[in-house]
C-alpha positions in Angstrom: -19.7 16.4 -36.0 -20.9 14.0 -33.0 -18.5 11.9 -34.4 -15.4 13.9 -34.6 -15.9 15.2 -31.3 -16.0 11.3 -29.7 -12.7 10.8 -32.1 -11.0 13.7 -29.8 -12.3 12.6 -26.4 -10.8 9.1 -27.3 -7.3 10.6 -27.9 -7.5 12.7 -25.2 -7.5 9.9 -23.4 -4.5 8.2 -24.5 -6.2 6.5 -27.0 -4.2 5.7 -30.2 -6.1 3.9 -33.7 -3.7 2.2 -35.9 -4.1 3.3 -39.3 -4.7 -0.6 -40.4 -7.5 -1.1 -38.4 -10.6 -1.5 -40.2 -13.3 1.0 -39.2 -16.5 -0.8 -39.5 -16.9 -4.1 -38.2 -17.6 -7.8 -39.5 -20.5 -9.9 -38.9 -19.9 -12.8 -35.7 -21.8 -15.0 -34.2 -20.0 -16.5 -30.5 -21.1 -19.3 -28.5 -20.2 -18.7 -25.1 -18.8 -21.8 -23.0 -22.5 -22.5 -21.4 -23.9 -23.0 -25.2 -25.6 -19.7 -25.5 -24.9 -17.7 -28.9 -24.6 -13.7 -29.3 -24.6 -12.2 -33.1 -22.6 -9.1 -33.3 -24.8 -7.0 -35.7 -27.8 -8.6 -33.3 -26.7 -6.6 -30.2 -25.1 -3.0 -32.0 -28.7 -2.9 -33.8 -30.2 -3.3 -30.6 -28.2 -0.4 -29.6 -26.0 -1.5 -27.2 -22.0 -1.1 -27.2 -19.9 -4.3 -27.3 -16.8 -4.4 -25.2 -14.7 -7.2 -25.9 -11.7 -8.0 -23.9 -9.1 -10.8 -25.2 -6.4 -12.7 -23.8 -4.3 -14.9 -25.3 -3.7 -16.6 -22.0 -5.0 -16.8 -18.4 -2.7 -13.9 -16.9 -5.2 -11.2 -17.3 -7.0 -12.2 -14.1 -6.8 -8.7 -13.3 -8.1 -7.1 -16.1 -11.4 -9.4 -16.1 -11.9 -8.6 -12.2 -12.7 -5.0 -13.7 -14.4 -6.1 -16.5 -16.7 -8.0 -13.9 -17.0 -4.9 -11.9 -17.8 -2.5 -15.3 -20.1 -5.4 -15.7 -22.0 -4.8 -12.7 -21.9 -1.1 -12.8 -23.5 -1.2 -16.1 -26.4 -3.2 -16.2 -25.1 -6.4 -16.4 -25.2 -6.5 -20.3 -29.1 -5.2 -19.9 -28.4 -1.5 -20.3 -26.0 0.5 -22.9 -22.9 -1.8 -22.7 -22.5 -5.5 -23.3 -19.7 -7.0 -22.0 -17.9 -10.3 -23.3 -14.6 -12.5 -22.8 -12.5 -13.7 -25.8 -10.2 -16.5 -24.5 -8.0 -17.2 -27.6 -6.4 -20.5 -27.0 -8.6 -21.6 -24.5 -11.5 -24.8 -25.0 -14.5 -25.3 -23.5 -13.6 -27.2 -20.0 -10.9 -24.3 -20.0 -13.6 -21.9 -20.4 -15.7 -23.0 -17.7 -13.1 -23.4 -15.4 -12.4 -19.7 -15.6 -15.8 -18.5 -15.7 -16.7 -20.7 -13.1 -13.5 -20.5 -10.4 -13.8 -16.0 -10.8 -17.6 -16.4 -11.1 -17.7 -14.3 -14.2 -21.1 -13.5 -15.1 -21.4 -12.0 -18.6 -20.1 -14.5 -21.6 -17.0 -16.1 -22.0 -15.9 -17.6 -25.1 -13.5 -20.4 -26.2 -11.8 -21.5 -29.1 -15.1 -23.9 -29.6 -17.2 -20.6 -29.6 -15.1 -19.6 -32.4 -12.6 -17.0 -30.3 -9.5 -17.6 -32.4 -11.7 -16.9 -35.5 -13.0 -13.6 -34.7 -9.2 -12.5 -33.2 -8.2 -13.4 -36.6 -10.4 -10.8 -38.2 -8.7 -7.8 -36.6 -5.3 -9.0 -36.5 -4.1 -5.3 -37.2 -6.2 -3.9 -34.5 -4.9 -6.2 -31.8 -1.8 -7.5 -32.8 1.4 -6.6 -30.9 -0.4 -5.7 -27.9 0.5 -8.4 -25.5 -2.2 -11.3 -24.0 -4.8 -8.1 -22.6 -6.6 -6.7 -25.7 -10.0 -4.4 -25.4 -12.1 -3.8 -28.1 -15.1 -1.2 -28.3 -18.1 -1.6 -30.6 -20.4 1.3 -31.6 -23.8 0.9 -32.4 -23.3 2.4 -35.7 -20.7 -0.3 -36.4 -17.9 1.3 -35.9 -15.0 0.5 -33.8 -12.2 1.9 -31.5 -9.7 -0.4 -30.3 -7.8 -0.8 -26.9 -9.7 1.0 -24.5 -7.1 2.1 -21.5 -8.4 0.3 -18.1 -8.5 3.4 -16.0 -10.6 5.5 -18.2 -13.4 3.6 -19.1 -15.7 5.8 -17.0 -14.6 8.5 -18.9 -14.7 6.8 -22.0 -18.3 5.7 -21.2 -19.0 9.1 -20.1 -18.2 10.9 -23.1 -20.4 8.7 -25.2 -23.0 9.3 -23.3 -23.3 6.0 -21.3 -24.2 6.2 -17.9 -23.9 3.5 -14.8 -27.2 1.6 -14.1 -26.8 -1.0 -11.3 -28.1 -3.9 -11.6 -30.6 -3.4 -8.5 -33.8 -5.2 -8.9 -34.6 -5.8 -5.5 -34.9 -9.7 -5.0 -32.1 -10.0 -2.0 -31.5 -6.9 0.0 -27.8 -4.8 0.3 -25.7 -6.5 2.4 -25.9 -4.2 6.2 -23.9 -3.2 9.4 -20.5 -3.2 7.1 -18.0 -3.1 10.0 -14.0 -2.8 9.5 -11.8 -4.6 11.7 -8.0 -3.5 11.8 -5.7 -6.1 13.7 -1.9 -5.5 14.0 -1.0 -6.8 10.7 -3.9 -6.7 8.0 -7.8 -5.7 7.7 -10.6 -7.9 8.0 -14.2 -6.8 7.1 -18.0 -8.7 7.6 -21.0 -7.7 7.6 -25.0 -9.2 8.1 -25.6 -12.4 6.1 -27.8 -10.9 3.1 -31.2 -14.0 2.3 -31.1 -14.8 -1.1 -27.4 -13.8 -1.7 -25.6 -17.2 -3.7 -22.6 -15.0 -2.8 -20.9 -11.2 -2.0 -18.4 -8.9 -4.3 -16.4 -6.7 -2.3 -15.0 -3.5 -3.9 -12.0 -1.9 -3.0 -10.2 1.6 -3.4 -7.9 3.7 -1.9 -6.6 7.2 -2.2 -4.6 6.7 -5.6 -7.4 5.0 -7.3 -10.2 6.8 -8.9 -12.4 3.9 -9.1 -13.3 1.2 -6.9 -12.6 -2.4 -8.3 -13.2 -6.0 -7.3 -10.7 -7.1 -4.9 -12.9 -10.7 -4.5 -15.7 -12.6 -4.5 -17.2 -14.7 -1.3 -20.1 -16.9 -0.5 -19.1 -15.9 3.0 -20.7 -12.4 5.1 -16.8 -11.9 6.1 -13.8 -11.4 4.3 -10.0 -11.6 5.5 -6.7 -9.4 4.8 -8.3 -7.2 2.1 -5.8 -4.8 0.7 -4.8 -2.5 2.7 -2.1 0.3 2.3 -1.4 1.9 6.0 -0.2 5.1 4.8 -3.6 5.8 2.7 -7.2 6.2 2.8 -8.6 3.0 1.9 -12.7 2.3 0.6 -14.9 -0.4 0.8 -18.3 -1.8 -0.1 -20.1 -5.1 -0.5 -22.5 -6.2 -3.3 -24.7 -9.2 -2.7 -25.4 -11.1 -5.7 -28.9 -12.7 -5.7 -30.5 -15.5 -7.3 -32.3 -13.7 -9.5 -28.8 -12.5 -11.3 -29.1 -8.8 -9.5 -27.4 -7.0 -6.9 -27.6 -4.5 -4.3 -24.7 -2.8 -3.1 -24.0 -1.8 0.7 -23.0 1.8 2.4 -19.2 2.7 1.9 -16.9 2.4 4.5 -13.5 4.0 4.6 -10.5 3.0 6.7 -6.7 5.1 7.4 -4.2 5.9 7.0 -3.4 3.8 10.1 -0.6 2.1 11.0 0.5 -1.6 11.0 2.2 -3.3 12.8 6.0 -4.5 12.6 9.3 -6.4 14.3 12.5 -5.6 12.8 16.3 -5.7 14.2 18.9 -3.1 14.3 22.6 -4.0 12.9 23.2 -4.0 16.8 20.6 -7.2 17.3 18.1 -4.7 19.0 14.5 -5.6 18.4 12.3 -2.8 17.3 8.8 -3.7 17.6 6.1 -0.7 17.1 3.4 -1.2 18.9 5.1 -1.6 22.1 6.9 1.8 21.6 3.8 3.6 20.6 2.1 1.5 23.6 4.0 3.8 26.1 3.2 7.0 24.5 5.7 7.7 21.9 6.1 8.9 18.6 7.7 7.5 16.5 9.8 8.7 13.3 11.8 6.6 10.7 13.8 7.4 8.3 13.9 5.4 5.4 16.9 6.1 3.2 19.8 4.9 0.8 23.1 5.2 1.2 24.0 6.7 -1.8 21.1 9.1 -2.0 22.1 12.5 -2.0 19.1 13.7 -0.7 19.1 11.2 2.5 22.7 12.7 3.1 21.5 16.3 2.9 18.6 15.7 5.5 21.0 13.5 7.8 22.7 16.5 10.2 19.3 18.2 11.1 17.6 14.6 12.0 20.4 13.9 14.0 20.5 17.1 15.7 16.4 16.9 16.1 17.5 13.8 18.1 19.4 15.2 20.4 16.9 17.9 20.6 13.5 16.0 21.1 15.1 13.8 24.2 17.5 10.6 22.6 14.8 8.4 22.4 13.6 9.1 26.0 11.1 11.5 25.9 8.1 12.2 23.1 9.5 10.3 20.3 11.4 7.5 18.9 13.6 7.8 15.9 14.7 4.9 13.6 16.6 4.3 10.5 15.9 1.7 7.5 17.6 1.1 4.5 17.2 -1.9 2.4 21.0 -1.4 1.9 22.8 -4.5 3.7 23.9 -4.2 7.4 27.7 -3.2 6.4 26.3 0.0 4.9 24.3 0.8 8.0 27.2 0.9 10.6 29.2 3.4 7.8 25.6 4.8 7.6 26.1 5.6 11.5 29.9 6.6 11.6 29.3 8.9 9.3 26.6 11.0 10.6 27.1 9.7 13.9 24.2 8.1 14.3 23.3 6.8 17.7 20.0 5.6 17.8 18.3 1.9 16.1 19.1 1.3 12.8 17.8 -1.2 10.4 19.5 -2.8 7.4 18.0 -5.1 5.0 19.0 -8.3 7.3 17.1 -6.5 10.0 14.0 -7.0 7.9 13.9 -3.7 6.2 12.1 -5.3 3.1 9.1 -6.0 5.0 9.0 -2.6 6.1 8.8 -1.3 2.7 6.0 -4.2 1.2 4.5 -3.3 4.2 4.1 0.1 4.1 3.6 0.2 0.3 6.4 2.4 -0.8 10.0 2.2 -3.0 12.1 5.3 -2.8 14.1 7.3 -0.3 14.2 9.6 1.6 11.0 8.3 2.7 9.6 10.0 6.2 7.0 8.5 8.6 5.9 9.9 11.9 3.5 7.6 14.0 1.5 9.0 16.7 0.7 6.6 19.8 -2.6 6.2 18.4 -1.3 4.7 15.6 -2.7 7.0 13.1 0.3 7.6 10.5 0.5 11.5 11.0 3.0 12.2 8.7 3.7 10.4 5.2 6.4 11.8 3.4 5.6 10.3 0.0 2.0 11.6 0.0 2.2 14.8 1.6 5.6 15.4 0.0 7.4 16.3 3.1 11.1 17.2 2.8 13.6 17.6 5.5 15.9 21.2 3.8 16.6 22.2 7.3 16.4 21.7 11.6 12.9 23.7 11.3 11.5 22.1 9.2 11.2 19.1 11.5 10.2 21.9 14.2 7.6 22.5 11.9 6.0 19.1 12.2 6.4 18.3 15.4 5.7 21.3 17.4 1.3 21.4 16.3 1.2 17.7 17.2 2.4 18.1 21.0 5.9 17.1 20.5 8.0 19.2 23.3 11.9 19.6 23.4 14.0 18.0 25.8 17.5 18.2 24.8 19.7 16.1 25.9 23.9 16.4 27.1 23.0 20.3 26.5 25.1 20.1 29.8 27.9 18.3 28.4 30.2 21.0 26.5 32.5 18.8 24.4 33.0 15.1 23.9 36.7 15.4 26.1 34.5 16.0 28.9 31.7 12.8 28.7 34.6 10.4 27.3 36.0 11.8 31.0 33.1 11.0 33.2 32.1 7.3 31.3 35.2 5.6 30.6 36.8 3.3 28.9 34.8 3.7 25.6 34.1 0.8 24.1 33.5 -1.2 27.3 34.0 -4.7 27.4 33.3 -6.3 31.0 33.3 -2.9 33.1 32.4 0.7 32.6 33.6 3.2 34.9 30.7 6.4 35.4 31.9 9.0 37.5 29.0 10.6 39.1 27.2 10.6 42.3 23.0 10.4 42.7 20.5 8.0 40.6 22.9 6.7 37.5 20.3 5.1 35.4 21.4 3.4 32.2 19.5 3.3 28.5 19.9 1.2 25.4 19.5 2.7 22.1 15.9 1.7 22.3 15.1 3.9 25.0 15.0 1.6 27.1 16.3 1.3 31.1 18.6 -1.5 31.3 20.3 0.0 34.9 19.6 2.0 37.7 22.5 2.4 40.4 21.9 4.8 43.3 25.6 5.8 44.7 27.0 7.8 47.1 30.5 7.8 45.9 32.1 9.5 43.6 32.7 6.5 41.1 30.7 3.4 40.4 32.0 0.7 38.4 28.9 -0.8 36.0 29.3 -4.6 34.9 28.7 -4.9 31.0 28.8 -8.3 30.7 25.5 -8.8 31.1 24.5 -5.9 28.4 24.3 -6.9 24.8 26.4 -5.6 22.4 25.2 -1.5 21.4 24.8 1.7 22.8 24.1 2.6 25.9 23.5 6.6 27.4 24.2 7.6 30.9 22.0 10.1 33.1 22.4 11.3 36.5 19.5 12.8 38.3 17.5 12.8 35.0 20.5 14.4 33.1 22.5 12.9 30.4 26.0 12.8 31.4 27.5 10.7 28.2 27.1 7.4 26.2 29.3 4.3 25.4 29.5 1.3 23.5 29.9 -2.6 24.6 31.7 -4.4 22.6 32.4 -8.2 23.8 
C-alpha cells in the first residue's frame, strides 16, 4: 500500500517510468575521483536513498549547483539521502577539476571510477534524456528515474525525508548580512565568519520556490548577485567550516526596486532614469510591439493620460520601448500621435528588457521617485482596457491631473499661434508674457519674457524633436525642428 501511494505522489509530480526500466537495482561499487569507494547495496542497506545525477558532459553546471545545495540541506550524505556525481566521459584530472573549481563536496565519479559502466546498466532508464540525467535509489532497492529539479522537496517530502543541516557548530553563521543596491546591480557582505575555508550564498526570488546556490566565495562579500528589479529577491550565506559543516545566516530580502538605465529616443534624446526620478517624477513606460494588438488597443487612453497627467511636466514621465527598429517607432508615433520619448531597439531597448527581466508586450512599469517599481504589469497582471483604468493607478499613489492645451480648442488654432511647423532656423510664437520652451523630455530648453505680441525663437541651436510651448504656465501648442 506504502508503496502504491509513493508510485502516485511520483506521477503527480510529473514523474514518468519507462516501462523498460528495471525496477530493482544492480550491485556497484564507484570510486570517486579522490580514491574513496561507495558500494551501492552498502549505502540502501544502511538505509539511506541514493541520488545519482549524470551528465554526459560538463553543461549541467546548473543542475550540480542544486545538487550541492540539496546536499547541504540534507545532511551532507550523513542523514536520509546520499548524494553522488556520475561524469560519463569524464577521467580523473577531469574529475577533480570539476569537483575542485565548483567545490563540490559529496562524490564525483569519472570514467576511472567506473561511471560509463554503471550508465551502461540502465541504458533504458536514462537513455534519450539529454546530458542531465537523475536517478533515485530506495532503500528497498528499488528505483524511480529522473527526478524533476523543482520538486525534489516534494519528492523528499512524500517519502518521508526531512532537511537536516549540516550544523555541527565548529565555525559560527556568517552575521550582520547587509544588502547593498547601487544603480546597476546588488552587492552583498557580511562579518568574516573564523574557521570558514569559504561561504555559499543562496539565492531566490518571487518565482522560485526554493532557494539555490547562486556561488561559492572564500570572500565575506560577494558582487552583482542576481537580481531581478521588478521582484522580491532572498538571500542567505552559509559558511562552510573545516570541520565539513555549516551554519547558515538570517535571510535577507531585497525589491522590487528599480535599476538604473540610459537609453535614446529615435529623436537622439537621452533618457536616463534616475535623473528624472531625481526631481520627483514618476515615471511610466510602455513597453510594446508594433504589431501587437493589444499594445494598439491600450495606445489612445495612454496617450490621452498624457495629456491629462501634465505632458511630461508635472507628476510623471511617460516613455515608450519597443525592441522593434527605430523605423517602426516614428510610424509607432504618427500613428497614435505620439509626442513624448520613444525608444527603439537602436535606442537600447534590449537592455531595457535583460534588464528588467521580461519578454512580451504590452509590458507596463510605473516608477515612483523612490525608485520602488510600483507597478509591474507582468506580475500584477495590469491591463490598460480603458482612460480609468490608468486613473485607477495613479490617483492612490499621489498622482494629480494637470491637463495640458485644455485651452487650445483645435489644432487650427496652436498651428496659428506657433508657426511654421516643422521649424528649421526660426519659430514664430505669438503670445505675450513668460514663453518658456520644453523638449519632449520635459525639459526647459527656453525661457523668453516679451512684451510684444510676437517673438521670433531661433531653432538652430535646438536639436532635432519636439518641443511644447507655454505662456504664463499654460500650454499654447508644440512644434517640430527639423534641420
Amino acid at each position: 500500500m506504502k508503496k502504491a501511494l509513493l508510485l502516485l505522489v511520483f506521477l503527480a509530480l510529473g514523474w514518468q517510468l519507462k516501462a523498460e526500466c528495471p525496477p530493482v537495482v544492480e550491485d556497484f561499487t564507484f570510486t570517486d575521483c579522490n580514491g574513496v569507494a561507495y558500494n551501492l547495496f552498502e549505502l540502501l542497506d544502511g538505509g539511506q536513498y541514493v541520488l545519482v545525477h549524470f551528465q554526459n558532459d560538463f553543461s549541467g553546471y546548473g543542475q550540480t549547483l542544486t545538487m550541492n545545495n540539496l546536499y547541504h540541506q540534507y545532511g551532507c550524505n550523513g542523514r536520509d539521502v546520499f548524494f553522488m556525481e556520475l561524469l560519463t566521459n569524464a577521467d580523473e584530472a577531469q574529475c577533480q577539476s570539476w569537483s575542485e573549481e565548483h567545490h563540490i563536496e559529496f562524490p564525483v565519479i569519472g570514467m576511472d571510477g567506473g561511471s560509463a559502466s554503471f550508465y551502461a546498466l540502465y541504458p533504458d532508464c536514462i537513455y534519450d534524456y539529454g546530458n542531465n540525467q537523475f536517478l533515485l535509489f530506495l532503500p528497498d532497492h528499488q528505483i524511480f528515474q529522473e527526478p524533476i529539479v523543482y520538486h525534489f522537496e516534494e519528492v523528499f517530502s512524500g517519502l518521508g525525508i526531512v532537511p537536516s543541516n549540516c550544523n555541527f557548530g565548529q565555525c559560527e553563521a556568517p552575521s550582520n548580512l547587509t544588502a547593498h543596491l547601487s544603480a546597476s546591480q546588488l552587492n552583498l557582505e557580511w562579518e568574516s565568519v573564523d574557521g570558514a575555508q569559504y561561504y555559499h550564498v543562496f539565492s531566490r526570488n518571487y518565482a522560485e520556490e526554493d532557494f539555490h546556490l547562486e556561488a561559492n566565495t572564500v570572500e565575506p562579500n560577494i558582487e552583482k548577485v542576481t537580481y531581478h528589479p521588478t521582484e522580491e529577491n532572498c538571500y542567505y550565506v552559509a559558511s562552510r567550516c573545516e570541520d565539513g559543516s555549516e551554519n547558515i545566516s538570517d535571510t535577507i530580502c531585497v525589491g522590487p526596486k528599480a535599476l538604473d538605465f540610459e537609453l535614446v529616443d529615435c529623436h537622439g534624446n537621452e533618457i536616463h532614469l534616475f535623473d528624472i526620478l531625481d526631481r520627483g517624477q514618476f515615471v511610466f513606460v510602455d513597453f510594446f510591439g508594433f504589431t501587437c494588438i493589444s499594445c494598439r488597443e491600450a495606445m489612445p487612453y495612454i496617450v490621452e493620460s498624457y495629456y491629462r497627467y501634465g505632458c511630461n511636466n508635472e507628476d510623471i514621465f511617460y516613455m515608450e520601448v519597443t525592441t522593434d527598429p527605430e523605423e517602426l517607432c516614428f510610424r509607432w508615433c504618427e500613428e497614435f500621435g505620439v509626442e513624448y520619448p520613444t525608444v527603439g531597439l537602436e535606442g537600447g531597448a534590449q537592455r531595457f528588457v535583460d534588464l528588467y527581466h521580461f519578454s512580451y508586450s504590452p509590458h507596463y512599469f510605473l516608477i515612483a521617485p523612490d525608485r520602488q517599481i510600483v507597478l509591474d504589469g507582468g506580475h500584477s497582471g495590469f491591463y490598460i482596457y480603458d482612460l480609468q483604468t490608468i486613473i485607477d493607478a495613479f490617483e492612490p499613489l499621489g498622482i494629480e491631473v494637470h491637463q495640458c492645451y485644455s485651452d487650445i480648442p483645435d489644432n487650427q488654432q496652436e498651428s496659428c499661434m506657433v508657426f511654421p511647423n516643422p521649424a528649421d532656423g526660426v519659430v514664430n510664437i505669438e503670445a505675450q508674457g513668460l514663453i518658456q520652451v520644453y523638449n519632449s523630455l520635459g525639459q526647459l530648453v527656453d525661457a523668453i519674457v516679451s512684451d510684444s505680441q510676437q517673438v521670433r525663437v531661433n531653432t538652430n541651436r535646438y536639436p532635432e524633436g519636439l518641443y511644447f510651448v507655454q505662456v504664463d504656465g499654460k500650454g499654447i501648442g508644440k512644434f517640430v525642428v527639423k534641420h
